[in-house]
C-alpha positions as CSV (number, residue, x, y, z in Angstrom):
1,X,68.7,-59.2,6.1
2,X,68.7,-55.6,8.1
3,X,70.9,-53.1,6.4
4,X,74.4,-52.5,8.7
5,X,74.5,-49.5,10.9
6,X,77.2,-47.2,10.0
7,X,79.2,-46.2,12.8
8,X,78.0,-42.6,13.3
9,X,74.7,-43.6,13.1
10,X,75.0,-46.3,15.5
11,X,76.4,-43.4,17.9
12,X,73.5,-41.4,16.9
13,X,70.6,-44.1,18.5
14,X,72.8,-44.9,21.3
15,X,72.7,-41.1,22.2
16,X,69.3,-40.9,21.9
17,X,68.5,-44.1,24.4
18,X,70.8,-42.5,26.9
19,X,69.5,-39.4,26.4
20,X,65.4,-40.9,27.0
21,X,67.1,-43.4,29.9
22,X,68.5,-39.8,32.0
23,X,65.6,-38.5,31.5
24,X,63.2,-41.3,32.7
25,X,66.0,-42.4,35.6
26,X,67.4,-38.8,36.8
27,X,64.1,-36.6,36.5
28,X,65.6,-34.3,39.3
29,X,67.7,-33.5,36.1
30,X,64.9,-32.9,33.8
31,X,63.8,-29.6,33.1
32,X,60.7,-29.0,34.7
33,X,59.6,-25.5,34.2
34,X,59.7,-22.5,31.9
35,X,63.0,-20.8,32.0
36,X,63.3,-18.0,29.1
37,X,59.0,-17.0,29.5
38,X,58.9,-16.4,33.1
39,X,55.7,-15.9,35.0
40,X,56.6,-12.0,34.6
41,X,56.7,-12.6,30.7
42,X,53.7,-14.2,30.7
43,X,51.9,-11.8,32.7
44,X,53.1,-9.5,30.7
45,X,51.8,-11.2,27.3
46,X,48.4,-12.0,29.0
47,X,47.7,-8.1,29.6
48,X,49.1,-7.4,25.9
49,X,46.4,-9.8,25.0
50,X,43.8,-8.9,26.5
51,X,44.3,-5.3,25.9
52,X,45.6,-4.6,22.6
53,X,44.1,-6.2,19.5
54,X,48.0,-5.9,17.8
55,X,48.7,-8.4,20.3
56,X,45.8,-10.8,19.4
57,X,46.2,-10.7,16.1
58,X,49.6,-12.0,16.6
59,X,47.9,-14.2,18.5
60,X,46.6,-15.6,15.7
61,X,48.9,-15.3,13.1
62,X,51.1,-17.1,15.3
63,X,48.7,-20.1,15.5
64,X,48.1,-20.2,12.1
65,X,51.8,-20.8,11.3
66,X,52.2,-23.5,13.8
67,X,48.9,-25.5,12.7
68,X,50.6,-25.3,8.9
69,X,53.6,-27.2,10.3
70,X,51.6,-29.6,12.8
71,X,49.7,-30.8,9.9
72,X,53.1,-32.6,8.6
73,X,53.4,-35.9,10.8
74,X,56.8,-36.8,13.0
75,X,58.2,-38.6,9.8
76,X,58.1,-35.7,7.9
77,X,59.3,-33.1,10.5
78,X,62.7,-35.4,11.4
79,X,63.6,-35.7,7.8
80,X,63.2,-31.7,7.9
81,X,66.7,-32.4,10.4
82,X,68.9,-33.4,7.8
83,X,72.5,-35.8,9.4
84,X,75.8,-34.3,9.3
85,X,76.5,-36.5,6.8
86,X,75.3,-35.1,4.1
87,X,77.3,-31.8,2.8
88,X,76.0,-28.2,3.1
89,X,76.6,-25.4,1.1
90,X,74.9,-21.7,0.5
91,X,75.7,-21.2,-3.3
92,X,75.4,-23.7,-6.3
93,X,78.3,-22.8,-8.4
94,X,79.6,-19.3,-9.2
95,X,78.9,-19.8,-13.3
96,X,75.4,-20.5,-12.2
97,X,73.7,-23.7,-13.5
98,X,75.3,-26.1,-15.9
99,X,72.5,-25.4,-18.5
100,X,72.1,-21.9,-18.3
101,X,75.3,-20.6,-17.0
102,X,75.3,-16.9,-15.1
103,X,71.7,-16.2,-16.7
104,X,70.6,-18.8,-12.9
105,X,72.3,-15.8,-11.1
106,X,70.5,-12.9,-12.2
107,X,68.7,-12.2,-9.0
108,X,71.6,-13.3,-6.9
109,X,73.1,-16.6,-6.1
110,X,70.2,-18.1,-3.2
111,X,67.4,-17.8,-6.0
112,X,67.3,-21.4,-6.8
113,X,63.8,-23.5,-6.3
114,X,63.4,-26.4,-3.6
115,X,60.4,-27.8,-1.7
116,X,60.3,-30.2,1.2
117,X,58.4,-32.3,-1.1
118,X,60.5,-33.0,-3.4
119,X,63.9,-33.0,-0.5
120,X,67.8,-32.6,-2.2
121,X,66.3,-31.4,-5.7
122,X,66.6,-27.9,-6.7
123,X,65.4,-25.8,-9.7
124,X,67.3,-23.7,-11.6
125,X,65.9,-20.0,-11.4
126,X,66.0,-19.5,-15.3
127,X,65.0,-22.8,-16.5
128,X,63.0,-24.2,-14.2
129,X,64.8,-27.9,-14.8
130,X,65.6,-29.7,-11.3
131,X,68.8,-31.5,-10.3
132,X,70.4,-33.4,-9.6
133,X,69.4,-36.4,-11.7
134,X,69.4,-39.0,-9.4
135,X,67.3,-39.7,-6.0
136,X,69.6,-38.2,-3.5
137,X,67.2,-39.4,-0.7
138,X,67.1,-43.1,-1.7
139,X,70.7,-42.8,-1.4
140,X,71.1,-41.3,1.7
141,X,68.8,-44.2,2.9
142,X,71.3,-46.5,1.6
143,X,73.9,-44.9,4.3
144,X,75.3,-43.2,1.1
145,X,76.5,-46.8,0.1
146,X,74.8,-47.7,-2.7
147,X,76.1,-45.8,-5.7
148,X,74.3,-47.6,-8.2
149,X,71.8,-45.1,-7.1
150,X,73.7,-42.0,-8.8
151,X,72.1,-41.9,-11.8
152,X,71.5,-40.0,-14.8
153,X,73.1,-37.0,-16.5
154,X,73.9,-34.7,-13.2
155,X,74.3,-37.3,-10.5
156,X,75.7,-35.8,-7.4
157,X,76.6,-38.1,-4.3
158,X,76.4,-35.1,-1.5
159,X,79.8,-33.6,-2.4
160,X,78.6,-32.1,-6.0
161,X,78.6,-32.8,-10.0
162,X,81.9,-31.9,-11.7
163,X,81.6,-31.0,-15.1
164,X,84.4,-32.5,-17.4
165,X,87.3,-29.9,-16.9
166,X,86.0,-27.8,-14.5
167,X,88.0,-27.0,-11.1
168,X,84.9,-26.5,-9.3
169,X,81.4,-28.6,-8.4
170,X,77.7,-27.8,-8.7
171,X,76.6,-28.2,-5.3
172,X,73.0,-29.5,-5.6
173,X,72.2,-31.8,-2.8
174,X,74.5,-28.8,-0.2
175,X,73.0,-26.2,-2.1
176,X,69.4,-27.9,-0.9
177,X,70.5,-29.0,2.4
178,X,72.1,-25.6,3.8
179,X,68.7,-23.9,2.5
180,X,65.9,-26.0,3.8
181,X,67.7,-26.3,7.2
182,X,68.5,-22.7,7.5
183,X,64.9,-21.5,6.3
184,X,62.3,-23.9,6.8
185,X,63.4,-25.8,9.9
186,X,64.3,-22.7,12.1
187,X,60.9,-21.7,10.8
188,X,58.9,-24.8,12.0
189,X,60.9,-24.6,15.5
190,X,60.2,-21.2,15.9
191,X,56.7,-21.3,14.7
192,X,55.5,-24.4,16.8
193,X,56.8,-23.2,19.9
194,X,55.3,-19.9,19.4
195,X,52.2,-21.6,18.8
196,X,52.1,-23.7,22.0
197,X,53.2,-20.7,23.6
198,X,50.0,-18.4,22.5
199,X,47.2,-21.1,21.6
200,X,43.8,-20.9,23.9
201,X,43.2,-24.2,23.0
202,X,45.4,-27.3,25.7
203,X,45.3,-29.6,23.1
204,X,46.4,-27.7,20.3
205,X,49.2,-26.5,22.1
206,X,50.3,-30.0,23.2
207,X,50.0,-31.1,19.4
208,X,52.4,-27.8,18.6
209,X,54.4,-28.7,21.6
210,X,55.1,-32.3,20.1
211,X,55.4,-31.1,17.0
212,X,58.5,-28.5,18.4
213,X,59.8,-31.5,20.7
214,X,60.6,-34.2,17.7
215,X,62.3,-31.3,15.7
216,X,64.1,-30.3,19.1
217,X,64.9,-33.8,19.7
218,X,66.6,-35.0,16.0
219,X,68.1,-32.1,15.8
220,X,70.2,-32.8,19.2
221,X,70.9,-36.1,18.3
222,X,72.7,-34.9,15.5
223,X,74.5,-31.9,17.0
224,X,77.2,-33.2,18.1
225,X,78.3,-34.7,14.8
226,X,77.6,-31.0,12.8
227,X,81.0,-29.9,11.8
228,X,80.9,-27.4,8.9
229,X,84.5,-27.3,8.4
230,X,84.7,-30.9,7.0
231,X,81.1,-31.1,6.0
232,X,80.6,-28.1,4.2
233,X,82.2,-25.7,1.9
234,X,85.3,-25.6,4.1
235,X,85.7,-29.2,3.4
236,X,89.3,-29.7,2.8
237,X,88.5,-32.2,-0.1
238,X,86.1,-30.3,-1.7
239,X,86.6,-28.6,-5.1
């Protein structure tokens, strides 16, 4: 049996058909040439580049970041774009980590580990240990539904772990979720379509193109949805 839509989500894919259906129906609509890099720009950039070895050497620099991202495939790079959904927030908890207390806040309260390989965990900056306990990602898969998922010692549903007695929550899966999105996925946009921009080579820069256009894409398909004052650490409800 096929797992029910949730509403928002439902909204999400019917945007997205509309938007491919405008844009295969109305391609008078369509944007069809470069806008921001005019051909002044990129005159400009071609005499930078073939007169300065600064400029070549960003040249390459450039393409090197780009071919790091466009080794990850379209899967990879739209779970990057994470839904509205889930809640975002830039510190853990202002005691630190439940372990270690203020000792996770030496260096200052963003310090805490993540990777994009291991999404919604993050490790404590003293102890190294990772929370929360539970697979946030198998959950969010479930439409955040199944909460026989949330397991373990530090099981946090999106909205945080509450200690026992405490007024406020540890904000793993936010904590994760502001980060990644704030560093890594403005970095893989803006790397990728630098790359395309600069790259000698057509069909690298069509690969780095792609690779922009399905972060480009999720990311407005979820736009409209982003509201940080009921999703995030404004969140009326939140402790």
């Amino acid at each position: 049996m096929a797992t029910p839509e949730a509403p928002s989500m439902r909204r999400h894919w019917l945007l997205a058909a509309l938007t491919c259906l405008l844009v295969t129906t109305m391609p008078a609509h369509a944007k069809s040439s470069r806008t921001f890099h005019t051909d002044a720009r990129m005159a400009v950039m071609r005499a930078n580049l073939e007169q300065h070895q600064w400029a070549r050497d960003l040249r390459a620099a450039y393409v090197k970041d780009a071919a790091s991202w466009a080794q990850s495939d379209d899967g990879f790079l739209r779970a990057m774009v994470i839904p509205p959904q889930v809640p975002r927030r830039y510190d853990v908890h202002n005691m630190g980590c439940p372990v270690h207390g203020l000792a996770a806040n030496k260096d200052g309260l963003y310090k805490w580990g993540y990777s994009l390989d291991r999404p919604f965990k993050i490790t404590c900056p003293a102890g190294g240990e990772e929370y929360p306990s539970n697979d946030f990602a198998a959950y969010l898969a479930s439409w955040m539904r199944d909460r026989a998922l949330l397991t373990g010692d530090y099981t946090d549903d999106g909205w945080g772990w509450n200690r026992p007695g405490d007024n406020h929550n540890y904000w793993f899966v936010a904590h994760y979720t502001h980060w990644s999105m704030h560093r890594e996925l403005q970095s893989a946009i803006r790397a990728l379509a630098m790359g395309a921009l600069v790259s000698e080579d057509p069909d690298q820069a069509r690969r780095f193109a792609h690779r922009c256009g399905v972060l480009l894409w999720q990311l407005a398909v979820y736009y409209p949805d982003y509201d940080y004052n009921t999703q995030g650490r404004a969140a009326g409800h939140q402790h």
